[in-house]
C-alpha positions in Angstrom: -9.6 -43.9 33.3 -8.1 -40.3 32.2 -6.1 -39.9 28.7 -2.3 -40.0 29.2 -0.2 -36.7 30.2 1.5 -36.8 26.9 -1.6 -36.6 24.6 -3.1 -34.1 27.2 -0.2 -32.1 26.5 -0.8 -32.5 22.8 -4.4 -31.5 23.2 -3.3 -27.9 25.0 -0.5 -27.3 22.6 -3.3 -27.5 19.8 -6.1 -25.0 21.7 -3.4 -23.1 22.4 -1.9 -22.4 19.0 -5.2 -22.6 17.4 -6.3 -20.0 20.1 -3.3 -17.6 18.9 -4.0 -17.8 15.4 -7.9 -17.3 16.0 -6.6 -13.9 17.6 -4.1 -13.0 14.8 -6.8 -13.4 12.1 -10.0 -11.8 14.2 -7.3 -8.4 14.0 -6.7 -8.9 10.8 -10.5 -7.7 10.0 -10.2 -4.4 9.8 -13.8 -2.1 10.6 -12.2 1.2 9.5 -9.3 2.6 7.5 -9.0 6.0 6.6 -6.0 7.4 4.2 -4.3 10.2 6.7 -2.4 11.2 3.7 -1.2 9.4 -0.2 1.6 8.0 1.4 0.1 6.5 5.3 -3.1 4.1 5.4 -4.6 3.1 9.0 -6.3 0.3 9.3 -8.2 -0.1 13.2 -11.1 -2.5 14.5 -12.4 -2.5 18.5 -12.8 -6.0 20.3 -14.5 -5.1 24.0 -11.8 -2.8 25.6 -8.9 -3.3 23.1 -8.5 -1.3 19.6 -5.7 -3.2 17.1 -4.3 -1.0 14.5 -2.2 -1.5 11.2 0.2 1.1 9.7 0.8 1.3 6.3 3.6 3.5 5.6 5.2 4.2 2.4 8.4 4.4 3.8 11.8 2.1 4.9 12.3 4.3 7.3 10.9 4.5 11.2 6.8 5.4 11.3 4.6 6.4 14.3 1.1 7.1 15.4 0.2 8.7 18.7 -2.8 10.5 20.0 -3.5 14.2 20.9 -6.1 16.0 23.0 -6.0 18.9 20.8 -3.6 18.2 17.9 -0.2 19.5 19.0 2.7 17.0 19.9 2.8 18.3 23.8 1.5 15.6 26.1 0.8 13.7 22.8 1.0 9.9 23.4 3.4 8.2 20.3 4.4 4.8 19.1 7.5 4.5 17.2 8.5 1.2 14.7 11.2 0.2 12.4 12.5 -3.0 10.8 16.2 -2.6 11.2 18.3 -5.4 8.9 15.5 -8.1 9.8 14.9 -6.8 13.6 11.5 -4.8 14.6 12.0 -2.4 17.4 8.9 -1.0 18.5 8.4 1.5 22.1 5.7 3.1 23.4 7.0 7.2 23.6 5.4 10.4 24.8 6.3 13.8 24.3 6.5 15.7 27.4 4.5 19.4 27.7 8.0 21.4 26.8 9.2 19.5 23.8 11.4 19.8 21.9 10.1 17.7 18.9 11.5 14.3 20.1 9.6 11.8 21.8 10.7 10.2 25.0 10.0 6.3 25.9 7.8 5.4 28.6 8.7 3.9 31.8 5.4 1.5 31.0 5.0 -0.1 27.3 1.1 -0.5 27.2 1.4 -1.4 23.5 1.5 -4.9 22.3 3.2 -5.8 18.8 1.7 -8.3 17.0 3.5 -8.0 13.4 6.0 -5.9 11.7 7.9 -6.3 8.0 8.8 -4.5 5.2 9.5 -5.0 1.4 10.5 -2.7 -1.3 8.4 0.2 -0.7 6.4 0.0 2.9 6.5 -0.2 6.6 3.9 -2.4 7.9 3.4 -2.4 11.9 0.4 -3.8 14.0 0.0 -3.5 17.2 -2.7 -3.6 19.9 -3.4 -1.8 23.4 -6.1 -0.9 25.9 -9.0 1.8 24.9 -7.8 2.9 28.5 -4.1 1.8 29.6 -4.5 3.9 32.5 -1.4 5.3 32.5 -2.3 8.6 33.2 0.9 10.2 32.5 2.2 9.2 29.3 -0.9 7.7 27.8 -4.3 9.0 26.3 -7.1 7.6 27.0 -9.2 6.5 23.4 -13.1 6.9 24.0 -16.0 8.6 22.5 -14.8 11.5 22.0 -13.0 13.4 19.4 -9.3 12.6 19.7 -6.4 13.9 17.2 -4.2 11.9 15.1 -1.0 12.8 14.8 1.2 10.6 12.6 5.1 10.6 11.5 7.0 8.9 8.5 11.0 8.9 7.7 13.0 7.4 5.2 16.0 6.7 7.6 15.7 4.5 10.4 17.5 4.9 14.3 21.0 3.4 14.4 19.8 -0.3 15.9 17.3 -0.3 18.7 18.1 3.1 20.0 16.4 4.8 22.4 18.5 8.0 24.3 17.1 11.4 23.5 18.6 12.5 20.3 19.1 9.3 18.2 15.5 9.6 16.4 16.5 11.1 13.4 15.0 14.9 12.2 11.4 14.3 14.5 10.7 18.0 13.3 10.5 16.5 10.0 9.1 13.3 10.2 6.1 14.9 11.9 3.1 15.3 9.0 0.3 16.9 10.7 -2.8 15.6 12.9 -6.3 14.3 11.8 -9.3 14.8 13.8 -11.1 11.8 14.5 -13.9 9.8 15.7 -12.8 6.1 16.6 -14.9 4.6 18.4 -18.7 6.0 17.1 -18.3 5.3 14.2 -20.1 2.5 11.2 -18.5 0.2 10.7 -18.4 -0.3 7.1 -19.9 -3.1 5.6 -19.5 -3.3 1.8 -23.2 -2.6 -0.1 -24.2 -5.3 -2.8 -25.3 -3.5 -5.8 -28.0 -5.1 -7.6 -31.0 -4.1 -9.8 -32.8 -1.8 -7.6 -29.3 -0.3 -6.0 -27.5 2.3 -8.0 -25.2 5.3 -7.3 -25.3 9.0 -7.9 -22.2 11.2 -8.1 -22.4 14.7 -7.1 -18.8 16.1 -8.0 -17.4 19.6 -8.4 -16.4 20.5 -11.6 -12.6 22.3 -11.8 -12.4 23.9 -8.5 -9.1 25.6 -8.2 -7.9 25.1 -5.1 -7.0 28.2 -3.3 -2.2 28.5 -2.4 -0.9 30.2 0.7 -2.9 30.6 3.4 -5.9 31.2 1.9 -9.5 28.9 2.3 -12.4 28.3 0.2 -15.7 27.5 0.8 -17.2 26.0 -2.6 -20.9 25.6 -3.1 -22.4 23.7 -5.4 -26.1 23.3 -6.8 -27.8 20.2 -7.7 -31.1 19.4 -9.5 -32.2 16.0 -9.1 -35.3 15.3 -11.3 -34.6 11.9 -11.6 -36.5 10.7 -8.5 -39.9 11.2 -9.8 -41.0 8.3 -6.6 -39.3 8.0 -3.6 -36.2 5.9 -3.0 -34.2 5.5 -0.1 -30.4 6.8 0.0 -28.7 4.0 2.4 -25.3 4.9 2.1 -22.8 8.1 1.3 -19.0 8.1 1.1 -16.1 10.1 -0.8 -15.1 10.2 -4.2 -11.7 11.9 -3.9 -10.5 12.9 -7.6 -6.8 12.7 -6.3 -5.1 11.4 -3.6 -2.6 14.1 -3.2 -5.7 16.5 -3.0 -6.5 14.9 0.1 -4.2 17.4 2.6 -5.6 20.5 1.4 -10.0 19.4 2.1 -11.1 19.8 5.4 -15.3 18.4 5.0 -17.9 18.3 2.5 -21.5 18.6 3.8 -24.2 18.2 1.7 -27.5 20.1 2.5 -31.3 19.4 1.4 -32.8 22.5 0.2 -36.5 23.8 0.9 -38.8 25.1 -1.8 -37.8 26.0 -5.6 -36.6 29.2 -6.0 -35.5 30.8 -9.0 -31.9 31.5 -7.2 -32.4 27.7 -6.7 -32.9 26.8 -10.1 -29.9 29.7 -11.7 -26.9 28.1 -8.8 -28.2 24.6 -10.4 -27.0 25.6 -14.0 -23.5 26.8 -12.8 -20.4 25.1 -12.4 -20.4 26.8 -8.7 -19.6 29.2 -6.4 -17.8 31.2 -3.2 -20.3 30.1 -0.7 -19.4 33.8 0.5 -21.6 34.5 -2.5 -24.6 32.4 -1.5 -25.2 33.3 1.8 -29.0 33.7 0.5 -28.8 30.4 -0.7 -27.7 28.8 2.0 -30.2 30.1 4.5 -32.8 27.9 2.5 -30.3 24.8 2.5 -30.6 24.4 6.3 -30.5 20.3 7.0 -27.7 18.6 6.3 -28.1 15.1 4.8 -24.5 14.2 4.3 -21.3 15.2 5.8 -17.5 14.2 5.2 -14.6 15.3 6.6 -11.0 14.1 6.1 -10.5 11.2 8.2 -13.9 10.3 7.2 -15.4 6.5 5.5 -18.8 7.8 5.0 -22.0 6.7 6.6 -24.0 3.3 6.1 -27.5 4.0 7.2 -29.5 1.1 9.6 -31.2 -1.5 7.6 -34.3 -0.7 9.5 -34.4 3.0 7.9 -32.8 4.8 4.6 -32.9 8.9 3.9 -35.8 9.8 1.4 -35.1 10.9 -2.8 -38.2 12.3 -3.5 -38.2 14.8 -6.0 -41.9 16.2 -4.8 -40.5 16.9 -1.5 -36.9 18.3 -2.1 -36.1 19.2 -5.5 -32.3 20.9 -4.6 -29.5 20.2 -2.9 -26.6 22.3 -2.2 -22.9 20.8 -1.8 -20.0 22.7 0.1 -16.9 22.1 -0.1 -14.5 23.9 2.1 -10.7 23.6 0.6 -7.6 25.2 2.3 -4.4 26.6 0.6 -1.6 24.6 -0.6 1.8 26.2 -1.1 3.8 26.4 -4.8 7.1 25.6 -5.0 8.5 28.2 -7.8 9.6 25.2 -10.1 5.9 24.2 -10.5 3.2 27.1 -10.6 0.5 25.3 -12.1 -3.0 25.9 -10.2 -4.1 22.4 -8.5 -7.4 21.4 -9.6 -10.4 18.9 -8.0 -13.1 17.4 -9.1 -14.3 15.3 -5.7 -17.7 15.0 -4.1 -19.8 12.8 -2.6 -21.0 8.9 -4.0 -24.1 8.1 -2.8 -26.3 4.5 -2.8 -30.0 4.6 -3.3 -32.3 1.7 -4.0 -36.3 1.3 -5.0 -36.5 -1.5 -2.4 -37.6 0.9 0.3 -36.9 -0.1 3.8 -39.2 -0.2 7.0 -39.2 3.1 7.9 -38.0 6.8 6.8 -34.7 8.7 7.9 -34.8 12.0 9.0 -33.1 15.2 10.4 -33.6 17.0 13.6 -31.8 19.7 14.3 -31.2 20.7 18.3 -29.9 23.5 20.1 -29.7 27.8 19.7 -31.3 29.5 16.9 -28.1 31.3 15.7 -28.6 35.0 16.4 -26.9 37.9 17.8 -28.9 37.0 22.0 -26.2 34.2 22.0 -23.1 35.7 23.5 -20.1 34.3 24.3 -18.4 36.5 27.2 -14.1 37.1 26.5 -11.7 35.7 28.3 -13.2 32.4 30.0 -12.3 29.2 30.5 -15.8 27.8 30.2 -19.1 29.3 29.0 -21.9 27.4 28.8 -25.2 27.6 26.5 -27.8 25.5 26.1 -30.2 25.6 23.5 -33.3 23.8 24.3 -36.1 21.3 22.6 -39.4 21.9 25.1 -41.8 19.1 25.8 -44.5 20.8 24.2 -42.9 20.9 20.7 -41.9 16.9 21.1 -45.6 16.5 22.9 -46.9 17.9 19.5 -44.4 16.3 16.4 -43.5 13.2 17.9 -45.6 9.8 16.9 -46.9 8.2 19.9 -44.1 5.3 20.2 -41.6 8.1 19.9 -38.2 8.3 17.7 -35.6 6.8 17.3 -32.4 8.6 17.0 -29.1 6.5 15.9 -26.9 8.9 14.7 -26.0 12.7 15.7 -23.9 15.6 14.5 -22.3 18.1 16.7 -21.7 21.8 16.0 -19.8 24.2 17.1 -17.4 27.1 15.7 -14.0 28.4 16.6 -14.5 28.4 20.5 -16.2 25.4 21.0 -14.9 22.2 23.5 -17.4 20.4 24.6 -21.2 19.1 23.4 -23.9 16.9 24.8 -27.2 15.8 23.6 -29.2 15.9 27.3 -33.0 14.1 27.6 -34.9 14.9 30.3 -38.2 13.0 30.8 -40.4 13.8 34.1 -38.5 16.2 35.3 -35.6 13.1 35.6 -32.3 13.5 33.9 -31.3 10.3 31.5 -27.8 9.5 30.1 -26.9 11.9 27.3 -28.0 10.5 23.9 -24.5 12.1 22.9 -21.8 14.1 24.1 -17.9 14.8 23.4 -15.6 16.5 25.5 -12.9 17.0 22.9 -15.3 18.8 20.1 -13.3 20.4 16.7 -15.2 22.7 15.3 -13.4 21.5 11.7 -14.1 17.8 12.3 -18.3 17.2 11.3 -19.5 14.3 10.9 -22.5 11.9 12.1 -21.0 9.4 14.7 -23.6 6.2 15.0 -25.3 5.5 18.4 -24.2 2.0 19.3 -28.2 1.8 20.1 -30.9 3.9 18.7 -31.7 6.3 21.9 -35.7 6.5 22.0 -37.3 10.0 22.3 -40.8 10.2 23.6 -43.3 12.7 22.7 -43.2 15.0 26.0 -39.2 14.6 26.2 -36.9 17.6 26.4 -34.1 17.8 23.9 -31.1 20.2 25.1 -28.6 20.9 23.3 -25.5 22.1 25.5 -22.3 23.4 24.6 -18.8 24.7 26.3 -16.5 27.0 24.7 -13.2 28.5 25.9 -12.9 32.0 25.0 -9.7 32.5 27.0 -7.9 34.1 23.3 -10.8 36.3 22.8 -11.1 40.6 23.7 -14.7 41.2 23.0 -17.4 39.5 22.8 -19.0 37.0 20.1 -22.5 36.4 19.2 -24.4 33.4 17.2 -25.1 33.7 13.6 -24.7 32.1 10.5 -21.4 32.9 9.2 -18.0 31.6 9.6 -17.2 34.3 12.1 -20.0 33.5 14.9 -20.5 30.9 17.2 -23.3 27.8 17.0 -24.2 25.6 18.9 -26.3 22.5 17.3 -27.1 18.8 17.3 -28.2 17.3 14.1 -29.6 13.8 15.0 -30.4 11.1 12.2 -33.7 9.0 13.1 -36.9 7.4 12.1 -39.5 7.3 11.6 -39.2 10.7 9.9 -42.3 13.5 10.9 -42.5 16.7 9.2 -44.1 18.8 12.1 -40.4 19.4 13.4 -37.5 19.5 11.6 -35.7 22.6 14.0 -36.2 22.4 17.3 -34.2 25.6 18.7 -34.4 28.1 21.4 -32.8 31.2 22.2 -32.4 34.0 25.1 -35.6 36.2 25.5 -34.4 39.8 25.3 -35.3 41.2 28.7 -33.0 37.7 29.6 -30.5 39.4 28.0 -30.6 43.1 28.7 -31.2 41.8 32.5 -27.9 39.7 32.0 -26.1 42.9 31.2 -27.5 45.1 33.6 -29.6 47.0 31.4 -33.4 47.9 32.6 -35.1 49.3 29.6 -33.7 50.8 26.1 -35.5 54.2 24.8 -38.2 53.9 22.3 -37.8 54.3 18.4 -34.0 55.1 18.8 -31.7 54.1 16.0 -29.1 52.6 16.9 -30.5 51.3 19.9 -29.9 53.2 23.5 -30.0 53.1 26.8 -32.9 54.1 29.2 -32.0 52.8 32.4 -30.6 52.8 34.8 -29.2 56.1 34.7 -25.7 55.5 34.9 -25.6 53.9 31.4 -28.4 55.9 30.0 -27.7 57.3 26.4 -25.4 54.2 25.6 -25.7 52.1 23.0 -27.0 48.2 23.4 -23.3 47.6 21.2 -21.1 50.1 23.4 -22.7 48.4 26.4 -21.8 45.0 25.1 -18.3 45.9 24.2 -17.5 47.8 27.2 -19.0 45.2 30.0 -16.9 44.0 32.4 -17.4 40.5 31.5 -14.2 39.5 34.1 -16.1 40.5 37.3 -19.8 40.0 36.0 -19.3 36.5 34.4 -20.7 34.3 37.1 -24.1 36.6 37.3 -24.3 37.0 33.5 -24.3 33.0 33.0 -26.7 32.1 36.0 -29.3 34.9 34.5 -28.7 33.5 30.8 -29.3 29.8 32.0 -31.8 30.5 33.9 -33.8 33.2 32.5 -36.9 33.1 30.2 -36.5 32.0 26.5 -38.1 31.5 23.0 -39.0 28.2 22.1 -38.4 27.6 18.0 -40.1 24.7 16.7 -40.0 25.1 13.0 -41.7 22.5 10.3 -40.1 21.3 6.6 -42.4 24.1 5.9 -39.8 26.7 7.7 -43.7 27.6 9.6 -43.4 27.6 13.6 -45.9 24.7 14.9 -49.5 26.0 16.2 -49.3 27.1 19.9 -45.6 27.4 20.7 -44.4 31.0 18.5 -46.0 33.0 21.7 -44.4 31.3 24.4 -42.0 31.8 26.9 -39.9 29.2 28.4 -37.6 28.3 31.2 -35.0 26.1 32.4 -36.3 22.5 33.8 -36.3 22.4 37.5 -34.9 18.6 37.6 -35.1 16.0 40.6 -32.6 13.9 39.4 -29.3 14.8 37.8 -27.4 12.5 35.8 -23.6 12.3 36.8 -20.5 10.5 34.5 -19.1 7.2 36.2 -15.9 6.9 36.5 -14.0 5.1 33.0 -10.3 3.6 34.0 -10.8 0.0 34.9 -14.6 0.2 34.6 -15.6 -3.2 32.4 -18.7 -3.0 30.3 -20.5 -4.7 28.2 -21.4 -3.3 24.7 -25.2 -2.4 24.4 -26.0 -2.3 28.0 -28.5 1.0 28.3 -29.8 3.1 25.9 -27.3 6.0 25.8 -23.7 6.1 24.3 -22.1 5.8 28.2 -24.9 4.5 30.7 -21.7 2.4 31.6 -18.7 3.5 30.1 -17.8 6.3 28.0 -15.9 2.9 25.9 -17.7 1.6 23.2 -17.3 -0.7 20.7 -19.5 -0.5 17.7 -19.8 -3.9 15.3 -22.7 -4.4 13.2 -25.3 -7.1 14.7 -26.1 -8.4 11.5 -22.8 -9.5 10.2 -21.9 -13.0 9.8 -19.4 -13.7 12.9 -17.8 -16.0 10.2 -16.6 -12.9 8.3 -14.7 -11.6 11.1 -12.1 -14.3 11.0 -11.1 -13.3 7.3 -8.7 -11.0 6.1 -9.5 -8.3 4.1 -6.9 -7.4 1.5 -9.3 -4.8 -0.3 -7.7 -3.1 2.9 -4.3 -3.0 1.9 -2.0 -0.9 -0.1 1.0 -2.8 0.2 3.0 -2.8 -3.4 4.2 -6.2 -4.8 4.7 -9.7 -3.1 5.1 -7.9 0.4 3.6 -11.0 2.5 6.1 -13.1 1.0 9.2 -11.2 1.8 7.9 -10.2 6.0 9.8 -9.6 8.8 7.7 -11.2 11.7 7.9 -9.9 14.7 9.3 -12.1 18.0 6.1 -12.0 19.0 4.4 -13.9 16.1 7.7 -15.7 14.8 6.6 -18.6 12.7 3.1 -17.6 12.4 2.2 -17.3 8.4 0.4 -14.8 6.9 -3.0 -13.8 8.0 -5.1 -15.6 5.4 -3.0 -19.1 5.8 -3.6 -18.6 9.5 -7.2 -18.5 8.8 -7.0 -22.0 7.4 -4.0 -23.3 9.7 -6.2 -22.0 12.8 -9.6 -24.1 10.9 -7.3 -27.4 10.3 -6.4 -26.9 14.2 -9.3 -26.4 15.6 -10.6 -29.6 13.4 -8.2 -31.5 14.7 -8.6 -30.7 18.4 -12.3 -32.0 17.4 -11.2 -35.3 16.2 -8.7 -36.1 18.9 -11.1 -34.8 21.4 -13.7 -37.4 20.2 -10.5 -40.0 20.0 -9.6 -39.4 23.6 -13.4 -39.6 24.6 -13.6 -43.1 22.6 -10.2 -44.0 24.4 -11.4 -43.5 27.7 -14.4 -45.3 27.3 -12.5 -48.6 26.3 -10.6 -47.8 29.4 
């Protein structure tokens, strides 16, 4: 015989609330928080195909996030909150394309709230929606690529739950500014246990002045480290920010290993620093990058299967940049802003299974890479050949789990292509949304495996739609790049740059040039005869690039070019400095699905979107237990603001998030015991 209605009843009302609670606490595990300025924390963590987020505002007032494709407001998706004498009013908002500054509510509200309060001093607001509401009008899709904060604070709040154009008051001025941002790739960030073997390093800048007005600075840095007379392991980097309010005015810090010991090595090392305009030299031996930050940024936890070597008898020097931008005065207070941030990093003596390293993908930067004026897409690829992986590559292959994209002013999009047997896989990496401001590594939610034989290619889109003339790769902050820096192991040292560029008949064929004169200085013109006497620069400048795009970029793409393989040793590997390459001749292509409604499962294939461009990164070794708990290391909430909250309709009577971790353990133990009552019970019957 069955249990009665009534203690069936019972039994449901108990999974369900315990159910609720489950979900309230699981959110309240936050994977990421960044600080998008002293004054507005946000907290996030990814569960399948929802993201939850928490807003921390330092503010009564109203608050909002929203999402941008390329950092203005226009077509910029928007939540706005308040708590208004007890009450939370919450909408979903969008600005249209010709706004005026004030965001309009959507027809559809794809944002759920789950909790809103405030006390003496913040705005607290969480809320949860789809990484794809597909709302194709007024929302923004959130995926792997690089999508723009944009984030608003005031200290006055609408008059009650208002909603009409006009009633939000000073937008203008409650807008801050928008962060680039990676959230969905990204580590999360597991706290590191120090212990006897782990330590820390600082490498910090000492008194940089930070540059007012509309100036920028670029700040290098040398370091010596001596210390690491054996090898240890780095296993984790993050910021060390002097000052909070310092925050606004950094853009990155990348920190670069630096080959050989030169005594311009060794003299940068004994100063405080200087205008990386001013170490060019320098800088052209500090090539791979081992550490990058940008703002918006939590650092980078390496796998436990691999950690990046300290070994003093390798790499001796390591150079730090900085890049600040101006902050303006007000005339009251004059006083020069100074900083003293840089980089923490976590290294141990317990060295793990295998070592890190740095491969760096794409076009040797150099004047044969042109970027033609005025279009909406040029493409360049920059390419790895199987004979340079055939040769450095161990026989199992590597393992990359972690990759860097990089591109300068005119830069949009990036992938990370692998071609094996002539048979196009997944892309180990790519991002449609690319800022050329915003480096950083993103994690692979699986390590991609790269055989020896496998071609790397490295291919980027720019938009030069703005631009008049022409502009060429290089090193400086004025030309163009296009690279992919992948973290993997096991580290080899036969290739560390893996590069190509345009042969130069490629190129002069590209611009309808034949043959230049010998021994002329500066360089002209042969043939044909129309152009003869030119110079290569006049005929560059002077090109119609409008009418002879299309034939410029199939001859570049297509056309013959160096292979680069370059060892730790900055020596070109044996049997590939002589030869001349071409563009694979592939039998199958690899095409994007399509992402709106598509369900996936995290970890299916080996690429970051065999499925869906969604992913959702959690670390496979963390305790599921620990993602029940609250953590309030999280929080910047002043004073007893859990006891004074203003819940939300839509959590009324729920307690705070670390009760509801016990209230949802007492339920769920008490579902168990009447579950084995009724089961006793209906045995007797």
């Amino acid at each position: 015989m069955c249990p009665t209605k009534v203690t069936m009843r019972k039994l449901v009302i108990l999974v369900t609330t315990a159910v609720a609670l489950a979900g309230l606490t699981s959110a309240a595990h936050w994977d990421h928080a960044v600080d998008l300025d002293e004054n507005y924390r946000l907290l996030w963590s990814i569960n399948n195909q929802d993201i939850t987020f928490e807003v921390q505002a330092r503010t009564l007032g109203y608050v909002g996030l929203g999402f941008s494709t390329d950092g203005s407001i226009y077509g910029a998706d928007i939540v706005i909150g308040w708590v208004d004498n007890g009450q939370v009013h919450f909408q979903d908002r969008h600005f249209k394309m010709n706004s005026n500054g004030e965001p309009h509510v959507d027809p559809s509200q794809d944002y759920v709230l789950l909790l809103g309060y405030e006390n003496a001093t913040h705005t607290v607001l969480r809320f949860r929606r789809k990484l794809d509401t597909c709302d194709t009008n007024q929302d923004v899709p959130i995926t792997n690529d690089t999508i723009r904060i944009i984030y608003m604070y005031h200290n006055r709040d609408p008059k009650n739950g208002a909603q009409a154009i006009g009633t939000l008051p000073d937008p203008n001025e409650a807008f801050k500014d928008s962060v680039p941002i990676f959230l969905t790739q990204r580590v999360n960030q597991v706290p590191i246990e120090l212990d006897s073997r782990t330590r820390t390093l600082e490498l910090r800048n000492k008194d940089v002045e930070i540059p007012m007005g509309d100036d920028n600075l670029r700040w290098c840095k040398m370091f010596k480290l001596d210390q690491f007379v054996r090898k240890h392991h780095m296993i984790r980097y993050e910021p060390v920010i002097e000052s909070r309010s310092n925050l606004p005015f950094m853009k990155h810090i990348i920190l670069y290993e630096c080959q050989g010991s030169t005594p311009e090595l060794e003299i940068m090392s004994r100063e405080f620093g200087r205008s990386c305009m001013k170490a060019e030299k320098e800088l052209l031996t500090c090539n791979s990058i081992v550490a990058a930050w940008s703002r918006g940024s939590e650092g980078f936890t390496f796998p436990l299967e691999a950690g990046y070597p300290l070994d003093s008898y390798q790499a001796r020097f390591y150079m730090m940049e900085t890049h600040y931008m101006g902050f303006q005065s007000n005339s009251i207070d004059m006083r020069p802003r100074m900083d003293n941030s840089g980089l923490r990093m976590y290294y141990t003596t317990t060295l793990r299974k295998h070592d890190a390293g740095v491969l760096s993908v794409g076009i040797q930067p150099n004047w044969r890479h042109i970027i033609p004026p005025g279009q909406e897409k040029v493409v360049s690829e920059g390419h790895c050949i199987e004979e340079c992986t055939q040769r450095a590559f161990p026989r199992p292959g590597i393992n990359i789990f972690a990759v860097m994209m990089q591109t300068s002013h005119m830069g949009k999009q990036v992938r990370l292509r692998q071609i094996r047997y002539r048979e196009e896989m997944p892309p180990i990496a790519h991002d449609l949304n690319v800022d050329a401001n915003y480096q950083e590594f993103r994690r692979l939610h699986n390590p991609v495996k790269a055989l020896p034989g496998d071609r790397l290619i490295a291919e980027c889109s720019y938009d030069s739609t703005s631009r008049k003339t022409i502009a060429l790769g290089g090193y400086t902050s004025r030309d163009e790049t296009c690279l992919v820096l992948s973290l993997y192991y096991p580290r080899q040292k036969e290739l560390t740059s893996c590069h190509s560029i345009p042969s130069l008949p490629t190129v002069l064929h590209a611009v309808g040039i034949n043959e230049l004169a010998p021994g002329a200085n500066p360089i002209r013109i042969a043939s044909p005869p129309e152009i003869a006497g030119m110079t290569l620069e006049e005929r560059l400048l002077s090109y119609d690039w409008r009418v002879n795009f299309n034939a410029f970029q199939y001859v570049i793409r297509k056309g013959a070019f160096k292979p680069l393989c370059w060892s730790a040793r900055n020596t070109p590997i044996p049997g590939t400095d002589n030869m001349d390459a071409y563009a694979p001749n592939l039998t199958r292509i690899w095409r994007p699905t399509p992402t709106c409604g598509v369900a996936s499962s995290p970890g299916v294939g080996s690429g970051a979107n065999s499925v869906s461009r969604f992913v959702t990164e959690r670390e496979t070794n963390v305790p599921s237990w620990t993602l029940l708990e609250e953590d309030d290391s999280n929080n910047v909430i002043e004073g007893a603001a859990r006891s004074k909250s203003i819940r939300s309709s839509t959590q009324a009577g729920v307690a705070q998030s670390g009760t509801a971790t016990l209230v949802s353990r007492v339920a769920l133990f008490v579902i168990f015991i009447n579950t084995v009552r009724l089961g006793q019970a209906a045995a007797l019957l």
